[in-house]
C-alpha positions in Angstrom: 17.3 -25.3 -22.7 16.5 -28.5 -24.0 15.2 -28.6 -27.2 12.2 -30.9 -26.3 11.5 -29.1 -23.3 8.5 -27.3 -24.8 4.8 -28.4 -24.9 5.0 -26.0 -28.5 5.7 -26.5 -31.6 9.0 -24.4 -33.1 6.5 -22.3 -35.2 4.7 -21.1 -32.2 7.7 -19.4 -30.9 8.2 -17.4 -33.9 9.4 -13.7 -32.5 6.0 -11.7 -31.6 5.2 -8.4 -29.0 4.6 -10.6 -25.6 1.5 -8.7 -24.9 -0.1 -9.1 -28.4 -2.4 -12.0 -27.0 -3.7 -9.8 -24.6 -3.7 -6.4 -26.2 -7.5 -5.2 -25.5 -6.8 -6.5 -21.6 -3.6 -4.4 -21.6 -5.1 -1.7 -22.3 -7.7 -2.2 -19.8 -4.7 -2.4 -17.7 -3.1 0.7 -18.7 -6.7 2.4 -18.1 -6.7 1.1 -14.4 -3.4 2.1 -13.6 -4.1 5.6 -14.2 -7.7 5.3 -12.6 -5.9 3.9 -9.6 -3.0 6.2 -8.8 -5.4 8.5 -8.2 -4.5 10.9 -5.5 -5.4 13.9 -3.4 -1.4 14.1 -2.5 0.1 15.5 -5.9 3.9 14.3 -4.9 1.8 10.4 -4.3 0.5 10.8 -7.7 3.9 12.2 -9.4 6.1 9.4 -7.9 3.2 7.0 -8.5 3.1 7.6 -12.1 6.9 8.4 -12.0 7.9 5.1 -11.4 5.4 2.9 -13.3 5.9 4.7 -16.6 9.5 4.9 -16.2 9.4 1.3 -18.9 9.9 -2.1 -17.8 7.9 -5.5 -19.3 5.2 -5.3 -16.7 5.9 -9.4 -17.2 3.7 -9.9 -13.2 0.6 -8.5 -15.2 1.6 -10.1 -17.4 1.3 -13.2 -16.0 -2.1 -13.1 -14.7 -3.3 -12.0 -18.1 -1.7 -15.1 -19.3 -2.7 -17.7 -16.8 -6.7 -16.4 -16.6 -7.0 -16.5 -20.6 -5.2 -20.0 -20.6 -7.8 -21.3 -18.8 -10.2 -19.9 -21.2 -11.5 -16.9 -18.5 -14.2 -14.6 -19.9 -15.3 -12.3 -16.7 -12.6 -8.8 -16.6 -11.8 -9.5 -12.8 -8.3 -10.7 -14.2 -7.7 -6.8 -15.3 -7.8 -5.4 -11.6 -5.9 -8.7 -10.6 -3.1 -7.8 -12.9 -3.3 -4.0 -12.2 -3.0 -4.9 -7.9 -0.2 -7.2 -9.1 1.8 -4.3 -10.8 1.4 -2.0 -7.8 2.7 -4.3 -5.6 5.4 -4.8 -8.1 5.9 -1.2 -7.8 5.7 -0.8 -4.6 8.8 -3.5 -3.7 10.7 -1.2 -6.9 10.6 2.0 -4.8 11.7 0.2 -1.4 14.3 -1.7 -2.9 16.2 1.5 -4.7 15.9 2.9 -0.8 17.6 0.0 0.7 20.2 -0.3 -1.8 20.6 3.6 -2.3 20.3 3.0 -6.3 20.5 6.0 -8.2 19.8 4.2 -11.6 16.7 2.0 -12.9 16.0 1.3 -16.8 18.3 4.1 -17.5 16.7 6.8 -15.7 17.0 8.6 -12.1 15.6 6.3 -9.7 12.6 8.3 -7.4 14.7 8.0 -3.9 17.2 10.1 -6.5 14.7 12.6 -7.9 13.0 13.3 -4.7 14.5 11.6 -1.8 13.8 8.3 0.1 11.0 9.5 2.5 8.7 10.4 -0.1 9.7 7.1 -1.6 9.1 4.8 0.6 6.0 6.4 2.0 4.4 6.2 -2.0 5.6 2.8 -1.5 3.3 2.0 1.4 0.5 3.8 -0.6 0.9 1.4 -3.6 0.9 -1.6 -1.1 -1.9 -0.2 0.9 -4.3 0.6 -3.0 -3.0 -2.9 -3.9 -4.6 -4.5 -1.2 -7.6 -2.5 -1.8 -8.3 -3.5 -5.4 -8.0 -7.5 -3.7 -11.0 -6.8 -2.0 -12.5 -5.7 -5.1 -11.4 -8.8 -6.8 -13.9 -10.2 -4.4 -11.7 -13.6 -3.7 -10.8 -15.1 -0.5 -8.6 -17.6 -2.1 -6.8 -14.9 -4.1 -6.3 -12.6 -1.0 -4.9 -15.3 0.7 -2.2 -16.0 -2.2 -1.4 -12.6 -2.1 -1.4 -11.7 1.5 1.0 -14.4 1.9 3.4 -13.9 -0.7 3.5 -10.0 0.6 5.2 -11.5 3.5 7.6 -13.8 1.8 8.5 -11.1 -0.4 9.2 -8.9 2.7 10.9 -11.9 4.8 13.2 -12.3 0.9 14.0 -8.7 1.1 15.2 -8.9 4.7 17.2 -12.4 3.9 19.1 -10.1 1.2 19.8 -7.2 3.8 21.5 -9.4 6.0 23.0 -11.9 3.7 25.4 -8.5 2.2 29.1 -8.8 3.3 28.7 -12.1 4.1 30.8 -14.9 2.0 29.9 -17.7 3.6 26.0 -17.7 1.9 25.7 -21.6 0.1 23.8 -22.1 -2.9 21.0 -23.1 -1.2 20.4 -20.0 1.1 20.7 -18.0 -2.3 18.2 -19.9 -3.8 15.8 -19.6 -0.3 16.7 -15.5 -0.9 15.5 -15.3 -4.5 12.7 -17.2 -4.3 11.0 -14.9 -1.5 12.7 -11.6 -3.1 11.4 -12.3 -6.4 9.9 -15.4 -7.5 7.1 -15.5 -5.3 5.3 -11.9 -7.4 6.0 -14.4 -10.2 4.4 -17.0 -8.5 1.9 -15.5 -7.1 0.7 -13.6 -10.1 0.3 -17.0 -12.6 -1.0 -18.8 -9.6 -3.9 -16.3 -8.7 -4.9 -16.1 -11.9 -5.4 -19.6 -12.4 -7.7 -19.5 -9.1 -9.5 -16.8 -10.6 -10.3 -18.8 -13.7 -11.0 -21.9 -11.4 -8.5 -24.5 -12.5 -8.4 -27.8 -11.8 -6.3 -28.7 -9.0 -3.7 -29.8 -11.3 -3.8 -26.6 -13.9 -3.5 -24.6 -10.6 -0.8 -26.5 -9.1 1.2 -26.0 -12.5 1.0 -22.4 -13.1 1.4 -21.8 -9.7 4.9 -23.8 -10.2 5.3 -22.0 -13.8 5.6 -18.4 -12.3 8.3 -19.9 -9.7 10.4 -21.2 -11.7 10.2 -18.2 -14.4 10.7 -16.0 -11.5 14.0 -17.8 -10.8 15.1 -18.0 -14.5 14.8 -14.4 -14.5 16.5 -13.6 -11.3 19.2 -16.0 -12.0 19.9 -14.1 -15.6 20.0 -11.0 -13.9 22.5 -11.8 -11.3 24.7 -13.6 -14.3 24.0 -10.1 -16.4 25.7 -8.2 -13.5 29.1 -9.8 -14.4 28.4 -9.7 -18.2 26.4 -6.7 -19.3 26.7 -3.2 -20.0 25.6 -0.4 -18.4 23.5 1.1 -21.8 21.8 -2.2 -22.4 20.4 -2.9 -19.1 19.6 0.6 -17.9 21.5 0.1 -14.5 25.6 0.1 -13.4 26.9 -3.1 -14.3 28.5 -4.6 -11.2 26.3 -3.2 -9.0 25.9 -6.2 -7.0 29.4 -6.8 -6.4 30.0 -3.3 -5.0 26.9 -3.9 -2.5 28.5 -7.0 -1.4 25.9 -9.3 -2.6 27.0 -13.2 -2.8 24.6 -14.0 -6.2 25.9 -17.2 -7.7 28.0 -16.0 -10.1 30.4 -15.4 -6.8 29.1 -18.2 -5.2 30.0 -21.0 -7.5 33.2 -18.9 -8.5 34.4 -19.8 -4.4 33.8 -23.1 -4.7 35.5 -23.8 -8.2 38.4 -21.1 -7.9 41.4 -22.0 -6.0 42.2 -20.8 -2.8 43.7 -17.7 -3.9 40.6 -16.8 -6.0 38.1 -17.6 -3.7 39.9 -15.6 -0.8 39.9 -12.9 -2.8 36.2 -13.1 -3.7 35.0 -13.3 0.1 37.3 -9.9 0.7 35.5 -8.2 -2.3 31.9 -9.0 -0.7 32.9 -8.4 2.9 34.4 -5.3 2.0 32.1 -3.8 -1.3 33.1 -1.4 -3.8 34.4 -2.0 -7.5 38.4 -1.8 -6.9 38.8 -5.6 -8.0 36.4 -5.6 -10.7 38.5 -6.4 -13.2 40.0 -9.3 -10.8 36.4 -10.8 -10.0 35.1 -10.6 -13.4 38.2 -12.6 -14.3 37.8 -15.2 -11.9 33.7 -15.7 -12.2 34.8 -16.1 -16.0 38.1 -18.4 -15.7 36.3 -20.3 -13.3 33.4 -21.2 -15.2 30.6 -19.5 -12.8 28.7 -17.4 -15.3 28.2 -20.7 -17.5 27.0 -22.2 -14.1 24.5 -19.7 -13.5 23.6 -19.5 -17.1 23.0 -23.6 -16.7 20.8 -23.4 -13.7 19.0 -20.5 -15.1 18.4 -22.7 -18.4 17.4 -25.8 -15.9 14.3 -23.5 -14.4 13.3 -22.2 -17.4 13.0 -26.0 -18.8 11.1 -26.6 -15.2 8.9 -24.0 -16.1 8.3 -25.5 -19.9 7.4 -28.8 -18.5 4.4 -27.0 -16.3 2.8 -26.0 -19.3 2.0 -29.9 -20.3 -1.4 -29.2 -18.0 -2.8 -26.2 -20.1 -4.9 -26.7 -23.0 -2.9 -25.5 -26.6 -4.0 -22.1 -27.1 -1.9 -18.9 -28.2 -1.6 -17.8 -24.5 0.4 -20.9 -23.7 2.2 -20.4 -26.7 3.2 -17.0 -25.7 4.2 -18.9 -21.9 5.9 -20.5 -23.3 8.3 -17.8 -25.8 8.4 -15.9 -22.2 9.7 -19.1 -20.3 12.7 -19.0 -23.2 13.2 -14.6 -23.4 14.1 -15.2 -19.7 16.9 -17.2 -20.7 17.9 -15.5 -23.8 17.5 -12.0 -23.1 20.2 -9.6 -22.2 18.7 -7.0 -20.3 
C-alpha cells in the first residue's frame, strides 16, 4: 500500500487485539449468539454452535461494531445487527463446504464432514431464516433492505462460482463480478448497515458502504493469492484447494495472459480438468510469471481504495482500528 494512503497517523496503527475498541459490545455479541442458536432440534443447535465456535475473526461483526461506534452510535441495536450479520455469515460457511465438498475449515472437520451435508445445509437455512428474524427486531426498513438484497447477490456470487469452475476462459473482470457478490457484498453490507443504523450523512454512508467493498475484495483477493503460497498449518485449510476444484482465481488468470503459450495451455487443462497432478508445474508458472505479485498488487490497490473512504469519518480509535484492519488484509497470511 501506499504509504500516504491512510487518514492515520503511523502511531495509530501500532499492533493491538482488532476487537479491543469494542470489547464490552463483543461480548454482548458473544451473549446473543448463544441466546440465538437456541433450539428445540439438538443436532440445529450442535452444528449451530459447531460451526461458529470452530475460530475465525468474526471481521462482518466486526464491521458493524466498527462503522455504528464511528459514527459515535450510543443505542445497542448495532449488537443484534452484528450478531444477524454473523449468522448469515455462517450460514453461506456451511453451504459453501457442501458445494465444494470441503472436508477442512480453520484446521478442523468441516460440519458436512462430521455429520453429513443434509443436516448442513438444512442448519444453514435455519441460520438464514433466525438471521432474518433478528432484522425485524432491528426494527429498520432501510437496513432490511440492505440486507435482503445483498442475500441475493451473495446467492447469485455463489452460483457465478459454480458455473465459472472448469472454465479457462473467465477474464479478470468476470472474476472480480464473482467475488464481489460471493464475498464482498457481507463486507459491504455489514459496514454499510451499520452506518444507516447510526444515521450517517449521505456521504459517511456512501463511504463505509464503499469501505466494506473494497476490504471484502482485499481479503478475497489475499486469499485466492494465499492458495498458491500458503501452507496447509497456517491457514487451517489444503493449500491448493482451488486449483484442484478448477477455480480460475487470478493468480491463474493473470498467469494465462502473461505466460507463454505453452504455460497458459497448460493452465486452462489444469482447471478444465481439476485435481493437484501439475501442482508443482502451476505453482511454477503463477510464480515465474509474475501473477501472485499481480494479485498481491490489486489486493494492495483495494485495500488503499478502502483507506481513502475513511477521509469521511471523524478521528476516533474505531477508525483507527479500520483502518489497521484495511492493512491486516493485505499483510496477513492466513
Amino acid at each position: 500500500m501506499t504509504a500516504n494512503a491512510s487518514p492515520t497517523s503511523p502511531a495509530s496503527s501500532s499492533p493491538a487485539p482488532l476487537h479491543a475498541v469494542v470489547a464490552d459490545d463483543f461480548v454482548a455479541v458473544n451473549r446473543t449468539i448463544v441466546e440465538q442458536l437456541s433450539s428445540k432440534v439438538p443436532l440445529v443447535a450442535a452444528i449451530s454452535e459447531y460451526i461458529i465456535e470452530s475460530g475465525g475473526k468474526r471481521l462482518r461483526p466486526l464491521l458493524v461494531l466498527l462503522a455504528a461506534r464511528s459514527l459515535d452510535y450510543q443505542e445497542d441495536k448495532h449488537v443484534l445487527l452484528a450478531t444477524l450479520i454473523e449468522f448469515m455469515h455462517t450460514s453461506t460457511l456451511l453451504h459453501d463446504d457442501v458445494v465444494d465438498e470441503s472436508h477442512l475449515r480453520r484446521g478442523k472437520k468441516t460440519a458436512n464432514d462430521a455429520w453429513g451435508n443434509a443436516p448442513s445445509v438444512l442448519v444453514g437455512d435455519f441460520l438464514y431464516s433466525r438471521s432474518f428474524q433478528m432484522m425485524v427486531d432491528v426494527g429498520s426498513m432501510r437496513i432490511m433492505a440492505i440486507l435482503s438484497a445483498a442475500t441475493c447477490t451473495i446467492a447469485e456470487g455463489e452460483v457465478q462460482q459454480l458455473t465459472n469452475i472448469g472454465n479457462p476462459s473467465i477474464s479478470e473482470a468476470d472474476y472480480f463480478e464473482t467475488i464481489q457478490g460471493k464475498t464482498a457484498m457481507l463486507f459491504e453490507a455489514a459496514s454499510h448497515s451499520g452506518a444507516v443504523l447510526a444515521n450517517a450523512t449521505p456521504e459517511q454512508e456512501e463511504a463505509l458502504k464503499l469501505y466494506g467493498r473494497y476490504l471484502g475484495l482485499a481479503f478475497q483477493l489475499v486469499d485466492d493469492l494465499l492458495d498458491y503460497q500458503g501452507s496447509a498449518d497456517a491457514m487451517g485449510k489444503n493449500v491448493g484447494d482451488d486449483l484442484a476444484e478448477g477455480k480460475p482465481t487470478l493468480p491463474l488468470i493473470n498467469a494465462m495472459e502473461r505466460g507463454t503459450p505453452e504455460q497458459a495451455k497448460l493452465i486452462r487443462q489444469v482447471i478444465r480438468k481439476g485435481g493437484l497432478e501439475q501442482l508443482d508445474e502451476v505453482l511454477e508458472i503463477v510464480h515465474t510469471t509474475g501473477a501472485l505479485d499481480y494479485t498481491r498488487a490489486r489486493a494492495d490497490e483495494m485495500a488503499d481504495k478502502a483507506l481513502a473512504q475513511l477521509e469521511a469519518l471523524p478521528p476516533t480509535p474505531f477508525r483507527d482500528t479500520m483502518a489497521h484492519l484495511a492493512r491486516l488484509a493485505v499483510e496477513r497470511d492466513t
